[in-house]
C-alpha positions in Angstrom: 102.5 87.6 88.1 104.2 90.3 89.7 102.3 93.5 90.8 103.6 96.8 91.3 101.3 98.6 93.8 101.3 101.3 96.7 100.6 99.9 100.0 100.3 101.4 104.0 102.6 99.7 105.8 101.0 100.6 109.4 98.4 102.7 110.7 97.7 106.2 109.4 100.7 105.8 107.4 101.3 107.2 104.3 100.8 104.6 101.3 104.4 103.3 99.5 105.3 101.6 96.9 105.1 98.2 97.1 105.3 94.7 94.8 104.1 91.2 95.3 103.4 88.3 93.7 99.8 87.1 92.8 100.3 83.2 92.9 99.0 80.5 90.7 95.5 81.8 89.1 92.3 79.4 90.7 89.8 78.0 88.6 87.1 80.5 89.0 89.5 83.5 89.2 90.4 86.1 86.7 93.2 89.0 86.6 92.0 92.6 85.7 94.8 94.9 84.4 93.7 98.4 86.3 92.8 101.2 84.5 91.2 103.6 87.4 90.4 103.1 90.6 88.4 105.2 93.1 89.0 106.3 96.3 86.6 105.7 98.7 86.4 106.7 102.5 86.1 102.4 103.6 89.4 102.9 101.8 90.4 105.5 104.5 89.0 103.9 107.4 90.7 100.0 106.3 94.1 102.2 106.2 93.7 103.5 109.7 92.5 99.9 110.8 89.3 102.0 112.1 86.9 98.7 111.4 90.0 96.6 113.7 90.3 94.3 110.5 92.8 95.8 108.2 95.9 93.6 107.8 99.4 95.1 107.0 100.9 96.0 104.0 97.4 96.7 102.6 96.8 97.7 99.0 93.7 100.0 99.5 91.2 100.3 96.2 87.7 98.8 95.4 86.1 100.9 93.2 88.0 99.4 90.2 87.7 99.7 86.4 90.1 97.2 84.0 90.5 94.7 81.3 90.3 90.7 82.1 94.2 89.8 81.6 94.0 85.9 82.4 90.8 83.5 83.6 90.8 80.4 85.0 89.8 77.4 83.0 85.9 77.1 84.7 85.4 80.8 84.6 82.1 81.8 83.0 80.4 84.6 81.5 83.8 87.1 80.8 86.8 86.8 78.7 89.9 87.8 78.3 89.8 91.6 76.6 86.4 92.3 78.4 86.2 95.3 80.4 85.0 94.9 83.8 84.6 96.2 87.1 85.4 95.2 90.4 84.1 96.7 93.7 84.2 96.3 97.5 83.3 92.1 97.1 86.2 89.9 95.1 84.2 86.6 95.8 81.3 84.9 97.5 81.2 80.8 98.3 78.2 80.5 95.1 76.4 77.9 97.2 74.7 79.4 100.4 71.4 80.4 100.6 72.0 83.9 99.9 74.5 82.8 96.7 72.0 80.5 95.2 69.1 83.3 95.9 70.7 86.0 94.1 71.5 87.6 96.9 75.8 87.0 96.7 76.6 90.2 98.6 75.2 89.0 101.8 77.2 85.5 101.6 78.8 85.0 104.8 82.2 83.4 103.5 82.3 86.8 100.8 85.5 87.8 100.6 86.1 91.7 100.7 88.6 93.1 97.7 91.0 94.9 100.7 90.3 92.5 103.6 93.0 90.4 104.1 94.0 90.5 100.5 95.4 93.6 98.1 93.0 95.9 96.1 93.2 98.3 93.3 95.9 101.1 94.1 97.5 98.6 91.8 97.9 97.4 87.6 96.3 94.3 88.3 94.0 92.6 90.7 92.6 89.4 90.8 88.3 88.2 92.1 86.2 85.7 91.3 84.7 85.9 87.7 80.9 86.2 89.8 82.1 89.6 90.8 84.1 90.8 87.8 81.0 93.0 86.5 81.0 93.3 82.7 80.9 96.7 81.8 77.9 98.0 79.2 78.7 99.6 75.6 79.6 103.1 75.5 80.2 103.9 79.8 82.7 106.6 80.5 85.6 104.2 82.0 87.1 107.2 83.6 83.7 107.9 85.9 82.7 104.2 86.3 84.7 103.4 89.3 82.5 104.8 92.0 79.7 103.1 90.5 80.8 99.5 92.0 81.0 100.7 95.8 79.1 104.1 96.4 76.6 104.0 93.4 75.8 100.4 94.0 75.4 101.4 98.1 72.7 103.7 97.2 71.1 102.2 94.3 70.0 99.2 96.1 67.8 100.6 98.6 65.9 101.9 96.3 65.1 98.9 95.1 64.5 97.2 98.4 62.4 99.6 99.2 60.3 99.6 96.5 60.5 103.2 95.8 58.1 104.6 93.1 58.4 107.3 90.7 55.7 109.0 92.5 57.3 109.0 95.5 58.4 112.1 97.9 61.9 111.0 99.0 64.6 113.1 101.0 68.8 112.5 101.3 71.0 113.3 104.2 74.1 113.9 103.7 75.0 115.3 100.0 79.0 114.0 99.8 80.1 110.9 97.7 77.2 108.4 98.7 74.3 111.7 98.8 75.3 113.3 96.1 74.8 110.0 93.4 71.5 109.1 95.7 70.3 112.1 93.8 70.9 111.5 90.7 69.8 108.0 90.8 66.4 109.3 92.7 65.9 112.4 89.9 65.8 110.2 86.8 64.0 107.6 88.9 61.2 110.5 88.8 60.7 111.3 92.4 60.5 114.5 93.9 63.6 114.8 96.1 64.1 116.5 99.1 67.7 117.0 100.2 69.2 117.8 104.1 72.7 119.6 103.9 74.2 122.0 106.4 76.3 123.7 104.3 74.3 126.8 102.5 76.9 127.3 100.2 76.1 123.9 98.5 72.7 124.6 98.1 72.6 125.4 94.4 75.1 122.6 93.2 72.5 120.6 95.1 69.6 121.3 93.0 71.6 121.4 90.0 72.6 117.5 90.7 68.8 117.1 90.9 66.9 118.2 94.2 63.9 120.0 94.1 64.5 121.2 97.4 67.1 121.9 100.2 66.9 122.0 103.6 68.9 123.0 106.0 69.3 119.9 108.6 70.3 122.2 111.3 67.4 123.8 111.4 64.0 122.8 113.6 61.7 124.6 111.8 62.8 123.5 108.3 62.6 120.2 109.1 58.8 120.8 111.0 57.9 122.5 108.0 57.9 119.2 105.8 56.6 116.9 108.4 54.5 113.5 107.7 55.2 114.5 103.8 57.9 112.2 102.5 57.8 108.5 101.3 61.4 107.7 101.5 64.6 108.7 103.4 68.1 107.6 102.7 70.9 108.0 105.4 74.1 108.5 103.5 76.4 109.8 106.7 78.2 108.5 109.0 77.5 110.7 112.0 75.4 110.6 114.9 72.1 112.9 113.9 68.4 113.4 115.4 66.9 110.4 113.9 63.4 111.2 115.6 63.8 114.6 114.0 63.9 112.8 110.5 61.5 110.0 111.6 58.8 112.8 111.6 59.0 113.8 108.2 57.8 110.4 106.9 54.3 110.3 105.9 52.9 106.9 107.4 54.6 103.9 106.2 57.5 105.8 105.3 60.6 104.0 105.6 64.0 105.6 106.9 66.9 103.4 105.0 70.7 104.2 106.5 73.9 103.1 104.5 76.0 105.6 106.2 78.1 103.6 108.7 77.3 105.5 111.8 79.3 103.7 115.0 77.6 105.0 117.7 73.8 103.1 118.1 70.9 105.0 116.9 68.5 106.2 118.8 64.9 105.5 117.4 61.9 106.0 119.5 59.4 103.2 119.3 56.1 105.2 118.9 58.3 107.1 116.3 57.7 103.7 114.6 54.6 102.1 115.3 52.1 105.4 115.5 52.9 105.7 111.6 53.7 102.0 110.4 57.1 103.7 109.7 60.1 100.9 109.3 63.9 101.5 109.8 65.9 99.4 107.5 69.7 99.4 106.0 72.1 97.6 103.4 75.1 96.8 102.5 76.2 97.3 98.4 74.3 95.1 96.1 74.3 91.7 94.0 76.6 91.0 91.2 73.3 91.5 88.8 71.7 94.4 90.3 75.1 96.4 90.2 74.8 95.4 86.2 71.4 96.5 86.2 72.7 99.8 87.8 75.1 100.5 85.2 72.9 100.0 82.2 70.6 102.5 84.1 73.3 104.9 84.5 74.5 104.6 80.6 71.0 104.9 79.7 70.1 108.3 81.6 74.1 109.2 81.5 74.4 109.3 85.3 77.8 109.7 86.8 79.8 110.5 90.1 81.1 114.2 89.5 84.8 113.2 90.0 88.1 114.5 90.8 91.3 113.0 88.9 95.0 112.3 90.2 97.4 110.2 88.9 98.4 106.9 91.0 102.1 108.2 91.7 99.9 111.5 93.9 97.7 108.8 95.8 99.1 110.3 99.2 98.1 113.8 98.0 94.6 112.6 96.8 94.1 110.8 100.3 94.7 114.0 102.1 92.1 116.1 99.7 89.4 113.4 100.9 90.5 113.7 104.6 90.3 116.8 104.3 86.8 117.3 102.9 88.1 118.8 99.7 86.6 116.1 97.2 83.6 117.6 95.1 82.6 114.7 95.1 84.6 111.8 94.4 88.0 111.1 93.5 89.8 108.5 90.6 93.5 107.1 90.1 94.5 107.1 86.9 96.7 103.4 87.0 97.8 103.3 83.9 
């Protein structure tokens, strides 16, 4: 099958179109005929080869929404017409440990949807049926796409950490991870606690869902809610004062990071033990809890607040991300 596609062709370079050819189909593989995609910053970062992994011509794109094209003849559980979505994993090895646990997103032989192989800046792409996520009745296809990378990377830590409904929580960071956190942790039922230092985003905060907004730059607003929250969820990717956070946990609070900060953390141990605090972090989640993610989000009609472009602007709608101007997230229209 031939693909039509845009592709960078080098480092920080801007994204051309580009064809190839998919190859015989496997087995366990199906083809997804794109109908959006997202644009996410690890789509950024594996175009400027900031990660040292990124292999050129790279079709960026994982947050993608389509309809199953083709399967291979032992492919289970989807069908050709089905709408499904595919995110940042395209395949996991379905026999480790971590495969036969449930736990498919932490196989160490996954294979990543834009490492070493094209994504979804695309009209078709091909995974492993495991990862082709059926789609429930009645989603907004249009909104969906973020779901399978930045929804899913938020929604799982609150699962693995056990948060409660009764729970305090707080969010740093309210961009295109913080700003679904939110929503997820609103109709969850907690009482949520969001750090921004931009004032002028203070109101669309709480009407995503916050109770409250504090301003992470300040000392004395972050003293002010010390020792009172259950749960905190690290959405950026900067260096911050962790300590700073740390001490608004009440004891056994946990501090859970998905923001992929490069530079090590500094957490002070008594930080840690004086409370019976834990630090933890994640990647996405499984195959079945990103299912489980979208029924909750057609169920309390929970969506990324999203930015359109056509696929033929993808150049223009990279530079509104690196520039900051996406409120919140931004979708390809393929076809």
């Amino acid at each position: 099958m031939k693909v039509n596609a845009y592709a960078a062709l080098e480092p920080n370079g801007k994204l051309k179109p580009f064809s190839y050819e998919l190859g015989p189909l496997g087995s366990e593989q199906v083809d997804i005929k794109v109908a959006y995609c997202g644009i996410c910053h690890s789509d950024l970062s594996m175009i400027n080869n900031e990660w040292e992994m990124t292999e050129y011509p790279i079709v960026p794109g994982h947050e993608i929404i389509g309809e199953v094209v083709a399967i291979g003849e032992a492919v289970k559980n989807v069908k050709i017409g089905d709408q499904v979505g595919l995110g940042w994993f395209s395949s996991s090895c379905m026999s480790c440990p971590q495969c036969m646990d449930g736990s498919h997103h932490l196989c160490v032989e996954s294979e990543s949807t834009i490492v070493g192989r094209h994504g979804g800046f695309a009209d078709y792409v091909r995974g492993h049926w495991s990862w082709a996520i059926p789609l429930p009745d009645g989603i907004d296809l249009k909104k969906a796409g973020p779901l399978l990378c930045g929804g899913i990377t938020v929604f799982n830590p609150i699962i693995l950490s056990g948060v409660k409904p009764t729970d305090r929580v707080g969010v740093i960071g309210i961009g295109g991870l913080g700003h679904m956190a939110l929503k997820f942790l609103k109709h969850w039922g907690c009482e949520v606690v969001a750090f921004s230092s931009n004032p002028n985003k203070k109101e669309g905060i709480l009407a995503m869902g916050a109770n409250k907004v504090i301003d992470s730059r300040d000392p004395k607003a972050l003293e002010s809610i010390a020792g009172s929250l259950n749960f905190i969820l690290n959405t950026t990717n900067v260096s911050l004062d962790w300590n700073s956070y740390l001490m608004t946990l009440a004891p056994k609070g946990k501090f859970h990071t998905v923001g992929a900060v490069l530079e090590p953390m500094a957490i002070p141990a008594f930080s840690l033990i004086m409370g019976e605090k834990s630090v933890g972090g994640s990647p996405l989640g499984s195959p079945a809890l990103t299912k489980t993610m979208l029924d909750f989000c057609v169920r309390h009609d929970i969506y990324p607040t999203i930015e359109e472009f056509p696929l033929e602007k993808i150049n223009e709608a990279i530079e509104h991300l690196e520039k900051g101007k996406a409120r919140f997230r931004i979708v390809l229209k393929i076809q």
